[in-house]
C-alpha positions in Angstrom: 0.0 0.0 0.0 2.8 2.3 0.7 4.2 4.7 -0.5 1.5 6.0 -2.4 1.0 9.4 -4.2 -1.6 11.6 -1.7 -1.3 15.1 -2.5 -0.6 17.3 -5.7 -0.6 20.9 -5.6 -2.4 22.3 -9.1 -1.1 25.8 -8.6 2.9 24.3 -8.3 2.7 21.8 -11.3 5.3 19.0 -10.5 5.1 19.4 -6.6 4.4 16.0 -5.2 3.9 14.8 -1.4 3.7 10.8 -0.9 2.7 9.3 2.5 5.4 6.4 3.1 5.4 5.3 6.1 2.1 5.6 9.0 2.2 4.2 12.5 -0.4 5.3 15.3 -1.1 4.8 18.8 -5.2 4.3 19.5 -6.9 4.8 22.4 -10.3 2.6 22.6 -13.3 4.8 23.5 -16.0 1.9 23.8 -16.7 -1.7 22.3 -20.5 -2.4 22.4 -21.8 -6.4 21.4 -24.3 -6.2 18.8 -26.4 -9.4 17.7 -26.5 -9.4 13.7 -29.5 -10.8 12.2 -29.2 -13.7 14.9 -25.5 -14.7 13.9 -24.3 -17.1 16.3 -21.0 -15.4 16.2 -19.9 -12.2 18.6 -19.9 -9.2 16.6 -18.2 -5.9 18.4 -18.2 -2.3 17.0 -16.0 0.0 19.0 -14.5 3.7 18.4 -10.8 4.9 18.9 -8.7 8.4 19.1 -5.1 8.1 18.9 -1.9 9.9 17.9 -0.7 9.5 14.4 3.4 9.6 13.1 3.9 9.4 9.2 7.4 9.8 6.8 6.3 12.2 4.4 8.4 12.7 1.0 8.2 16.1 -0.8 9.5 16.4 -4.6 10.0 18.4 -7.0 12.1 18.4 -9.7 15.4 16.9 -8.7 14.9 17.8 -5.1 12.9 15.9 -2.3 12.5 16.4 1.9 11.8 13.5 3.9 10.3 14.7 7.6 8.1 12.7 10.1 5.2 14.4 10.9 2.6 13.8 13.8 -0.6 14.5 14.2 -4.5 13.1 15.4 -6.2 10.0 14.1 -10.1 9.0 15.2 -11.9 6.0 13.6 -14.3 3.3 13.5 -14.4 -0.3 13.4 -16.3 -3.8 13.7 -14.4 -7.2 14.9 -16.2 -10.9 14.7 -15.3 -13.4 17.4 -14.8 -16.5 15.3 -13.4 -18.3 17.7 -12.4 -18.0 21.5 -9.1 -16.9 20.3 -9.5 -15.7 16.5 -11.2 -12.2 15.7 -12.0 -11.2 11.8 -11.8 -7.1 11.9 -12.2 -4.3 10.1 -11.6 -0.4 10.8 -12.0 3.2 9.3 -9.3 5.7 10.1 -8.9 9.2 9.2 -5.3 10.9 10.0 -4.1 14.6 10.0 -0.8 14.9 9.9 -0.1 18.6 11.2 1.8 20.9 8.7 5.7 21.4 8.6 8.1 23.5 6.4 10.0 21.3 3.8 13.0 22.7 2.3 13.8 21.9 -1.4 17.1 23.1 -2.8 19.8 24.6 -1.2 18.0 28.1 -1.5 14.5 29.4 -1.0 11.7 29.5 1.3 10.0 26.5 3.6 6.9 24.6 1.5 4.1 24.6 4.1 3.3 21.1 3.5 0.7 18.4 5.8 -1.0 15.5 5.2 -4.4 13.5 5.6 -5.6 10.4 4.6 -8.5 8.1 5.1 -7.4 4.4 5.4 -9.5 1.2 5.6 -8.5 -1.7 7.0 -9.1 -6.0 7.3 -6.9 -8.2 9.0 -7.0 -11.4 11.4 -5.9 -11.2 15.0 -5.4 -14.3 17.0 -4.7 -14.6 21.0 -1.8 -16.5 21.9 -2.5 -16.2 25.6 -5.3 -15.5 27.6 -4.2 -12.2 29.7 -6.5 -13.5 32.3 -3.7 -16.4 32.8 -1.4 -14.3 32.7 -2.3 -11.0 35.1 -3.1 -14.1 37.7 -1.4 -13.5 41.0 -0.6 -17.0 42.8 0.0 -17.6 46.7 2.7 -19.2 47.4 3.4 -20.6 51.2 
């Protein structure tokens, strides 16, 4: 998926910004059990706010900037319990990386330059251990 041209500028022809790189942090908000059309299967939709970190490339011509920029991210998403320990999910993120000067060529003024992006995503997770089992404090004599 990455990197990926995000951003043109119309009014600087040849001025590209590409997103290479996104990692966040997330913060749950809530997870609510829903029963879908009597599915025998656990289906959870939850919310999330987090903080966002992205490598950002700016070009143009034969000269590019590479800065990390940070910023929020808030999103949706819906997860199936398929099995005690396997969980089928899906979310919808938005991220707004906040603006920050790039300098191209030895000479000239900062390009003013941030970065959003909507980003959908379906993957798999699977528990290796129960945290139960593992948070368990034992007596010992």
């Amino acid at each position: 998926m990455f990197p990926f041209q995000t951003a043109t500028n119309d009014a600087a022809p040849g001025l590209n910004s590409k997103l290479q790189t996104v990692g966040t942090v997330d913060f749950q908000l809530g997870r609510k059990t829903v029963d879908v059309f009597g599915l025998p299967y656990d289906v959870e939709a939850f919310a999330f706010v987090g903080v966002a970190a992205g490598s950002v490339k700016v070009t143009e011509a034969d000269f590019s900037d590479t800065r990390t920029l940070f910023g929020p991210t808030l999103g949706v998403g819906a997860a199936v319990n398929v099995t005690p320990r396997v969980q089928l999910y899906t979310q919808f993120r938005y991220i707004d990386l906040l603006h920050e000067d790039f300098h191209l060529g030895p000479t000239g003024p900062g390009i003013d330059v941030g970065q959003r992006a909507f980003i959908a995503t379906v993957g798999v997770k699977v528990q290796i251990h129960d945290a139960t089992e593992l948070l368990t404090v034992r007596n010992r004599p």
